[in-house]
C-alpha positions, 0 to 999 in steps of 0.5 A: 520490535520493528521501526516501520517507517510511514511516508508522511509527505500526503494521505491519512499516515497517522491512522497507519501508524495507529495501527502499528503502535497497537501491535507494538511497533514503532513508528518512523514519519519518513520525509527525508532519505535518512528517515527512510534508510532508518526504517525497516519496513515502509507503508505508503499511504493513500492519498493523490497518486499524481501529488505523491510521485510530484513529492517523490521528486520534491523530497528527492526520494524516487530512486531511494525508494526504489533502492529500499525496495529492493531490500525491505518491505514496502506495503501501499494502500490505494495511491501508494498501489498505485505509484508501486505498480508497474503502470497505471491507466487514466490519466497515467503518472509515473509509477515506481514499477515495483510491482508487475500490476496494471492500476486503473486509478478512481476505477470505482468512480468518483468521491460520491461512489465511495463505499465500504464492503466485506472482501475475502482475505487469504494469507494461505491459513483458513481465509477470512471476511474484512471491511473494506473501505474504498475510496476513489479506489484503484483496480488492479486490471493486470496482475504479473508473473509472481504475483499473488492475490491475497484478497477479492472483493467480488471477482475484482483482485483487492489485495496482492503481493510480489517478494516484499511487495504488497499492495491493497486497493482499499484502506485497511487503515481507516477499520480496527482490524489490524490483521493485514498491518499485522500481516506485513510487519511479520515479514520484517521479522524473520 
């Protein structure tokens, strides 16, 4: 059984961890270096991407993050793809660079032009249909060398993935579709 530690300093960390408790998991709300160190695996949640990277350095966690990155798992949903990219245009803030994509922040709109939608997933098996929820939704506008999409929501890349790396513009969190959850934490279960 994996630990898979959730940031819980901002955004909706108690719906990912209901998600991972139904696989069987267990949970660590990670605010502190040590908590992080203890996990094997890290979902940063959604939120305010301009909050999260001020919290990084309120909770000293910037460089850890980045060092934990280097050797485990770490999935980020809407702001957490955001501070994981490499850069992030309107209104920039200062990124983690842990993935080789360009983000546009809120490339959807405003709270307003929230939407749910089926998008089409493929972890390399037989692909298939999920709802996603996207709100305030980033876009990934520039993708990298090593990295691969996994899923689209019309032409626009809404899920990817380099090494330990994977990113979603969306909220799988906020369905009852564990797939992608279920997805990342196989990886830390070699």
């Amino acid at each position: 059984m994996a630990k898979i530690g959730i940031l819980a300093v901002q955004g909706d960390f108690e719906k990912h961890q209901h998600i991972v408790k139904s696989l069987g998991h267990e949970t660590l709300l990670v605010k502190t270096q040590q908590e992080l160190a203890a996990s094997d695996a890290l979902i940063i949640p959604g939120g305010e991407s301009t909050t999260l990277t001020k919290l990084f350095a309120k909770h000293d966690l910037e460089q850890a993050l980045i060092e934990y990155a280097g050797q485990k798992p770490v999935f980020g949903t809407c702001a957490g793809l955001i501070v994981l990219s490499k850069k992030a245009l309107n209104h920039p803030v200062k990124t983690l660079g842990l993935i080789n994509v360009t983000a546009a922040r809120n490339a959807y709109g405003r709270q307003v032009d929230s939407f749910i939608d089926d998008i089409e997933i493929n972890f390399g098996e037989k692909p298939f249909s999920f709802e996603g929820v996207f709100i305030r939704a980033p876009k990934i506008i520039e993708i990298g060398d090593n990295v691969k999409v996994l899923g689209k929501h019309n032409d626009d890349i809404v899920l990817a993935q380099s090494g330990n790396i994977l990113i979603a513009t969306f909220h799988p969190e906020l369905t009852d579709d564990a797939r992608i959850h279920k997805y990342f934490i196989d990886k830390v279960e070699f």
